[in-house]
C-alpha positions as CSV (number, residue, x, y, z in Angstrom):
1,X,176.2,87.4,-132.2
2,X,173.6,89.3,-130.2
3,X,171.5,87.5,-127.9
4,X,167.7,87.3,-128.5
5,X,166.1,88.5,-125.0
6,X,163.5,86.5,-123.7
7,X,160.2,87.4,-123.1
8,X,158.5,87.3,-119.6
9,X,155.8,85.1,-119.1
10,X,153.4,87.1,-116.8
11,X,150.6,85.0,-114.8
12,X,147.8,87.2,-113.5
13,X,145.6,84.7,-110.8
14,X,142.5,86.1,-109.5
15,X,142.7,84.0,-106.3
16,X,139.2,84.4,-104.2
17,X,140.2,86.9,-101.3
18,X,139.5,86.0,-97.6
19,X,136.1,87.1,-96.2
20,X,135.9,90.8,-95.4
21,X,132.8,91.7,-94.2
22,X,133.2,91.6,-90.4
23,X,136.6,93.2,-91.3
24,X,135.0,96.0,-93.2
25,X,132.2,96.4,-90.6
26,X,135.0,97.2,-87.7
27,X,136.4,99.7,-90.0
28,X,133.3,101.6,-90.5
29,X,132.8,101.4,-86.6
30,X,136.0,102.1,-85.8
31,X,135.6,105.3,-87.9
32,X,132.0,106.1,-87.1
33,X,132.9,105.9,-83.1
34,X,135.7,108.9,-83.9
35,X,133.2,110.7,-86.2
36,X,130.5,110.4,-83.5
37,X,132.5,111.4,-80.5
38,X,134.1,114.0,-82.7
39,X,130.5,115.6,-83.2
40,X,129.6,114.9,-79.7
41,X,132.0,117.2,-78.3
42,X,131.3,119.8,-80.6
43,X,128.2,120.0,-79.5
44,X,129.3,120.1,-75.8
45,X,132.0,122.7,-76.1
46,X,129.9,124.6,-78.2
47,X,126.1,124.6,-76.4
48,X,126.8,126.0,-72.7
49,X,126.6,122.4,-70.9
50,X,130.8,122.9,-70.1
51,X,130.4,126.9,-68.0
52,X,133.7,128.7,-68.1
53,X,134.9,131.4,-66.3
54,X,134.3,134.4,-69.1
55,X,131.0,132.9,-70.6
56,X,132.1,132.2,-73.5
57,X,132.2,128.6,-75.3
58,X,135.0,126.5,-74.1
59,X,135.4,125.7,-78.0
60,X,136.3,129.1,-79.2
61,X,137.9,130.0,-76.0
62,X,140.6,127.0,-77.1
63,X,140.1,128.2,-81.0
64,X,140.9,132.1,-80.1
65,X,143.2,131.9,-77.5
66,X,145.6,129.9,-79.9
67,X,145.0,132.4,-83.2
68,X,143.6,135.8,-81.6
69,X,145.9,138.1,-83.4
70,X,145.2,141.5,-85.1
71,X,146.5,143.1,-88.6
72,X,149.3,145.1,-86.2
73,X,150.6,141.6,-84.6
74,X,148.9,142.6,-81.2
75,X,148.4,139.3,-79.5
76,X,144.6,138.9,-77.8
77,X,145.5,135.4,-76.4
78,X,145.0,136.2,-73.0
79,X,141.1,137.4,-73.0
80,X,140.2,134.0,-74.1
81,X,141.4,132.1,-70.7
82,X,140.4,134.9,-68.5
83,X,137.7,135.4,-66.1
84,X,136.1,138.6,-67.9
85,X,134.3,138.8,-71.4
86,X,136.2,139.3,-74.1
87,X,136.6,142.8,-75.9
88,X,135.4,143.6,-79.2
89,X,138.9,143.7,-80.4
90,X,139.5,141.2,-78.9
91,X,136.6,139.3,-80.8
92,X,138.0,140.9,-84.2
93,X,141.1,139.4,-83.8
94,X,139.8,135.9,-83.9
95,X,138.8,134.4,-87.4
96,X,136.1,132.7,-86.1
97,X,134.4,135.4,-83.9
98,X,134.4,138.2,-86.0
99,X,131.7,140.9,-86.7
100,X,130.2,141.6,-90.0
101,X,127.9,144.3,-91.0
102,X,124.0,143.6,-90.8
103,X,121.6,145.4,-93.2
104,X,118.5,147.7,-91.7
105,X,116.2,148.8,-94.6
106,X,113.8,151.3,-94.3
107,X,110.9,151.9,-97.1
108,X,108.6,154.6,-96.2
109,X,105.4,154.8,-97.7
110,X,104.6,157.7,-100.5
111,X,104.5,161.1,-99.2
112,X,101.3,162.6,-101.1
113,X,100.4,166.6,-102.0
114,X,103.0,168.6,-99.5
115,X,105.4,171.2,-99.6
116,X,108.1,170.1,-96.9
117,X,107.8,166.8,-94.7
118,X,110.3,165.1,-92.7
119,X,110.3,161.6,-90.9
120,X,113.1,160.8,-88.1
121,X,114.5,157.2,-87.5
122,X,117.2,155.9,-85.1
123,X,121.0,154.7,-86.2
124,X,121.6,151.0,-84.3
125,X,124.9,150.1,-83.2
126,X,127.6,149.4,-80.5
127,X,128.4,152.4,-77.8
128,X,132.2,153.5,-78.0
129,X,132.4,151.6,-74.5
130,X,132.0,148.8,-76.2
131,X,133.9,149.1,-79.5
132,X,136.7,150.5,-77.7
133,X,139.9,151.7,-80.1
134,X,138.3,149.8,-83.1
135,X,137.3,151.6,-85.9
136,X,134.4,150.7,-87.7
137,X,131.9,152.4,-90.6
138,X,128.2,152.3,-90.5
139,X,127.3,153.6,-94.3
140,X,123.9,154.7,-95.5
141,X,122.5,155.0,-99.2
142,X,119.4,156.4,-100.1
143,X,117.3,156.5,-103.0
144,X,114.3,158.6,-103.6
145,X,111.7,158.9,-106.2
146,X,109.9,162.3,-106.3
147,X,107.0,163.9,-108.5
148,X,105.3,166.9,-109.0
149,X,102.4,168.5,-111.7
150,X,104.7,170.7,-113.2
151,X,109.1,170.8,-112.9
152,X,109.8,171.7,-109.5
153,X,112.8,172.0,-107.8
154,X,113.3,170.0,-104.7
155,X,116.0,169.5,-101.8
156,X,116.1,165.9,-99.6
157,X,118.8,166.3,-97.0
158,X,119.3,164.0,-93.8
159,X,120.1,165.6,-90.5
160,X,122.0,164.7,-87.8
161,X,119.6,164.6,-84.1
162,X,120.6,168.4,-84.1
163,X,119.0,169.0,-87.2
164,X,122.6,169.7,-88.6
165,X,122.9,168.5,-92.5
166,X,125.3,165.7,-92.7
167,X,128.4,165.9,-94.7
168,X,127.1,164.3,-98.2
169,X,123.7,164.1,-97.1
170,X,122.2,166.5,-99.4
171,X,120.3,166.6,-103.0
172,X,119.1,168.8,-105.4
173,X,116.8,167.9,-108.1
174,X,114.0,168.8,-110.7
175,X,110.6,167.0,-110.8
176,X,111.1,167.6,-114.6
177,X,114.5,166.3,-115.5
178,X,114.8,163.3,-116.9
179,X,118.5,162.6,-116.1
180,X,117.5,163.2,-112.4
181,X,118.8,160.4,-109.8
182,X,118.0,161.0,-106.8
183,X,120.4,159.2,-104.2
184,X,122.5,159.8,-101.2
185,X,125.4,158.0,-99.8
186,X,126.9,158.5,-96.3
187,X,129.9,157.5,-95.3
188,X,129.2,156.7,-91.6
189,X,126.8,157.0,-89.0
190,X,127.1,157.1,-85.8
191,X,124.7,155.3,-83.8
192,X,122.5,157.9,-81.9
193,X,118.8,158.5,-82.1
194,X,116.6,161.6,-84.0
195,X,118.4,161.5,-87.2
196,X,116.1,162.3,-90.0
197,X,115.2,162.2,-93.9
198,X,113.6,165.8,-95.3
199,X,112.0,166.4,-98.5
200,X,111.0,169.9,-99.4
201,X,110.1,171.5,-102.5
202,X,112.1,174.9,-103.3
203,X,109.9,176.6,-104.8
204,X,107.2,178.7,-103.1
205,X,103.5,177.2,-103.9
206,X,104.7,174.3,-105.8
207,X,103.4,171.2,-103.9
208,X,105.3,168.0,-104.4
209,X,102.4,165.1,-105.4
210,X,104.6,162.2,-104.2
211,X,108.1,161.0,-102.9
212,X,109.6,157.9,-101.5
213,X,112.7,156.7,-100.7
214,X,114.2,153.9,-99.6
215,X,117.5,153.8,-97.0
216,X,119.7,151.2,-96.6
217,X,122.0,151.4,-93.5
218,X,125.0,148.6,-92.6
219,X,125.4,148.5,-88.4
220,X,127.6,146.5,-86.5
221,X,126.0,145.1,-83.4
222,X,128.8,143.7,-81.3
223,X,127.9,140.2,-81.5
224,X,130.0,137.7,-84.0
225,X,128.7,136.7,-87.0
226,X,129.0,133.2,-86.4
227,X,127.5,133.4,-82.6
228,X,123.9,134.6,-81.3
229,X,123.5,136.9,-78.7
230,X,123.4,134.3,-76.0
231,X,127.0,133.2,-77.3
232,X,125.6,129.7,-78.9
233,X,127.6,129.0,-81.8
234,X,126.0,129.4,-85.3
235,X,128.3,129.0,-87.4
236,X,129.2,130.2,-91.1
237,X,125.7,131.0,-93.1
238,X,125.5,129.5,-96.3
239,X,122.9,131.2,-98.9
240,X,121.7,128.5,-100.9
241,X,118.8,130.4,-103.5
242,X,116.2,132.1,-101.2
243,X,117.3,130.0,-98.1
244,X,119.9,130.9,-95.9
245,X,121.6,127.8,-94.2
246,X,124.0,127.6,-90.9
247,X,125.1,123.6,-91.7
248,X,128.0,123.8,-88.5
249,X,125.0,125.3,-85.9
250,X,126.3,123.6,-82.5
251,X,122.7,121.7,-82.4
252,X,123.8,120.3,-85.6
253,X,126.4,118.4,-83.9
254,X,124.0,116.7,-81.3
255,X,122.2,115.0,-84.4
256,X,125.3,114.0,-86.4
257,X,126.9,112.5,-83.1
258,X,124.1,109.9,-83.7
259,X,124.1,110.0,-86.7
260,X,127.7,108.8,-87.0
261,X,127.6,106.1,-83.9
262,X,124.5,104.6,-85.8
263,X,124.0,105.0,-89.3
264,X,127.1,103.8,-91.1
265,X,127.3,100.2,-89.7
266,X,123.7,99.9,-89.5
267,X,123.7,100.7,-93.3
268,X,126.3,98.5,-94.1
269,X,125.1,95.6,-92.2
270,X,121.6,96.0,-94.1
271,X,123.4,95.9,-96.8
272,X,125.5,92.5,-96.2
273,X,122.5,90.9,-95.0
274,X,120.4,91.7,-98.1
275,X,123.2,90.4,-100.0
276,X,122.9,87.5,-98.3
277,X,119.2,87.1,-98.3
278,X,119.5,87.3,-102.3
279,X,122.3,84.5,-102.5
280,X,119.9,82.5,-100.4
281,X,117.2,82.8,-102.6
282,X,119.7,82.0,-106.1
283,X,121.0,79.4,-104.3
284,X,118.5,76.4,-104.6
285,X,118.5,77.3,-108.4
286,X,121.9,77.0,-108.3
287,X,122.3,73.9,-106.8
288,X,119.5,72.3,-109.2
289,X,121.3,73.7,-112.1
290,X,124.1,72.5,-111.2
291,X,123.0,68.7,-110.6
292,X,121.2,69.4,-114.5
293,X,125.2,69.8,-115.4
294,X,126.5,66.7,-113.8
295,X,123.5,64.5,-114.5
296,X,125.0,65.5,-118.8
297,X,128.0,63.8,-118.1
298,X,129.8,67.4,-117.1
299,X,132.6,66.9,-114.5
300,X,131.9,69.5,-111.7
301,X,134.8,71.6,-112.7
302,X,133.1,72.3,-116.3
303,X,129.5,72.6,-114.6
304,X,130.4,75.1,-112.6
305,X,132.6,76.9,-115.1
306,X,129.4,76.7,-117.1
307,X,127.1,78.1,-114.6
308,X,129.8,81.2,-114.4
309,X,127.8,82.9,-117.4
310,X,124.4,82.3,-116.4
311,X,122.4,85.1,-114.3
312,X,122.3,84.4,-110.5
313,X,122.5,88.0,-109.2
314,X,123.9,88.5,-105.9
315,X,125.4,84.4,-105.9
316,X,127.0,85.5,-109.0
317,X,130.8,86.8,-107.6
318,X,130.2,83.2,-105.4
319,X,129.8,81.5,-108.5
320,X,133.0,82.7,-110.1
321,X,135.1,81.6,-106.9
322,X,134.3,78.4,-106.8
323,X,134.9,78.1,-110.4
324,X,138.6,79.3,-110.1
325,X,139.3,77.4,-107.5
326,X,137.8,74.5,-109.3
327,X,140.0,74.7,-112.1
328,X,143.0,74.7,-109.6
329,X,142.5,71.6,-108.4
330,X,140.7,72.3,-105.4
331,X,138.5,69.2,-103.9
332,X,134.6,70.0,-104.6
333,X,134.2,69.0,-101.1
334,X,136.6,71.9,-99.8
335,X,135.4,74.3,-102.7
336,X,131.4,74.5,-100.7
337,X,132.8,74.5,-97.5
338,X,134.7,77.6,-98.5
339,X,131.9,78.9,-99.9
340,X,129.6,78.4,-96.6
341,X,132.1,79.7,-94.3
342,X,131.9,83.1,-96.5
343,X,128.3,83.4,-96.8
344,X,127.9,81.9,-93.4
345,X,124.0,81.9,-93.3
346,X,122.5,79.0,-91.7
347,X,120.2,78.1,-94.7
348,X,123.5,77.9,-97.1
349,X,125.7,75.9,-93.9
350,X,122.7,73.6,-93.4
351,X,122.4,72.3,-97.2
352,X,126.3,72.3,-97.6
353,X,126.3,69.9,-94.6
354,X,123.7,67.9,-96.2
355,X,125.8,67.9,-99.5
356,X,129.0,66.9,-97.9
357,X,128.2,64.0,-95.5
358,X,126.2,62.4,-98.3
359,X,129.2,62.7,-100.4
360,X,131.3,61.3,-97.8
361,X,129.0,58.6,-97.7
362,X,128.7,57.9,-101.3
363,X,125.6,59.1,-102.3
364,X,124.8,59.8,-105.8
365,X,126.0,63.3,-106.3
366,X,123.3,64.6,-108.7
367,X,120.8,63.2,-106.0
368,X,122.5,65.1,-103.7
369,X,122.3,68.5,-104.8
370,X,118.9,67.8,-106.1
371,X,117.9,66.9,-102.7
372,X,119.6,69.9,-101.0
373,X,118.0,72.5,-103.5
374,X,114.7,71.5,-102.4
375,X,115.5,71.5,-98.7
376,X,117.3,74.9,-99.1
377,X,114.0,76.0,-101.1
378,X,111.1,74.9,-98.3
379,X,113.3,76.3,-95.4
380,X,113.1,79.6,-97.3
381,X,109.6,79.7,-97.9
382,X,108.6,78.9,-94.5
């Protein structure tokens, strides 16, 4: 005959938990002292106050002399605890220190009733003393918009400082073509000065009534991307709509080293004693409520039980402690004095005193509370 199996009797008690404000407050200083000290030496490995012997931030000389590594496996290690600069490649080899593009643009104004004109402009960049073996690209795109009375034909070109046409830097359109787009794009530039944009018409007597064009041009300029030329960290940007952000800027760190030390426990102290400040203000209409109870013929136990479900905001979770432990037989004399010691205000300490030596004396218990409600309620309005 098969046994029926028994059924497990689960018990779930919500027992009231031990105090855990002063607890939670070391926590959050424990962790805001890291945080803050954390930021604070950011900010000093990263703002010049710590010299080393290359110039260079002591915090990416520690970053890039652990990771400085190129595509080929060449390790730059070295230049990062040595007494000289580090090189550019040296600087590409490092995650954190490398060099992006910047964007020069160049909008000329309209070129009005001419046959041929030409404007020079200089090419920005590093000399090969500085770039050393690394190979970089400086491309240029132009765009051009160029009119005449009747369909002319029409050259732009852009010339090296020898007035020698550049390898793709030439085009030929019509004033009267539809179809025509006029742009240019140049592999690389080399960073020199005289180079120069031409327009001219082709076509003898034909006047051109108006061009522009616009040039873009990506340079490198040797610094990294994430540094200023004085070798202050910047950090990442971040383009956030028309406004571009750098969040991890070492002066960034100077605030949030304060920021961390300060704010958190400061806010969470507030926080406590608000809470606090609320249950002091519930509790006189607590305590009268609760003498209303007992004065019906309640026992304690079902008063406060009762007063669970009413509305005493922040002296509610209060409330519902002492009721539990109510029901589990704990004295009404011990129940408060738990409850004082987790409040621990002096208003809440003084009426519970009050309470419990005129219970211990035998006072009437209704007259009791009565009494301490009011006492607890002129000691707050003072």
């Amino acid at each position: 005959m098969a046994r029926k199996k028994k059924k497990k009797l689960v018990v779930e008690l919500d027992l009231p938990k031990d105090d855990r404000t002063l607890k939670n407050l070391y926590i959050i200083i424990f962790f805001s002292i890291i945080l803050g000290l954390s930021s604070g030496i950011m900010w000093v490995t990263n703002s010049g106050f710590i010299p080393t012997a290359n110039g260079e931030p002591m915090f990416t000389n520690v970053y890039c002399g652990a990771t400085a590594q190129d595509d080929l496996g060449n390790d730059y290690s070295a230049e990062f605890s040595g007494a000289m600069k580090p090189s550019y490649a040296a600087n590409q080899s490092c995650s954190i220190l490398q060099d992006e593009p910047d964007q020069l643009q160049w909008s000329e104004n309209p070129w009005t009733n001419f046959l041929s004109k030409a404007k020079s402009f200089d090419v920005p960049g590093m000399p090969d003393i500085v770039r050393g073996d690394v190979v970089i690209e400086q491309p240029m795109t132009l765009t051009c918009d160029v009119e005449a009375a009747d369909p002319t034909d029409y050259t732009v070109v852009v010339r090296d400082p020898d007035l020698n046409i550049l390898p793709n830097g030439r085009f030929d359109g019509n004033t009267g073509r539809d179809a025509d787009v006029c742009l240019i794009e140049i592999e690389n530039l080399e960073p020199d000065r005289g180079y120069e944009v031409a327009i001219f018409s082709n076509e003898d007597g034909k006047r051109l009534n108006s061009a522009e064009f616009d040039v873009t041009l990506a340079f490198y300029d040797g610094i990294p991307t994430n540094m200023n030329n004085k070798s202050y960290w910047l950090g990442p940007k971040i383009e956030l709509g028309p406004f571009d952000l750098r969040p991890m800027i070492f002066l960034n760190f100077f605030g949030l080293t304060f920021f961390f030390l300060l704010y958190p426990a400061s806010y969470y102290w507030e926080r406590v004693e608000k809470r606090k400040n609320e249950i002091e203000e519930k509790f006189p209409d607590f305590l009268r409520d609760m003498a209303e109870y007992w004065k019906g013929g309640l026992s304690m136990t079902v008063a406060v039980q009762t007063l669970v479900k009413s509305e005493y905001g922040a002296l509610n979770e209060e409330v519902k402690k002492m009721s539990d432990q109510l029901s589990w037989g704990i004295k009404f004399s011990d129940v408060i004095k738990q409850f004082s010691e987790r409040v621990g205000t002096p208003l809440v300490k003084r009426a519970i005193t009050l309470i419990a030596e005129a219970d211990r004396a035998g006072g009437k218990i209704s007259d009791i509370l009565v009494t301490a409600a009011n006492d607890s309620r002129e000691i707050k309005f003072l």
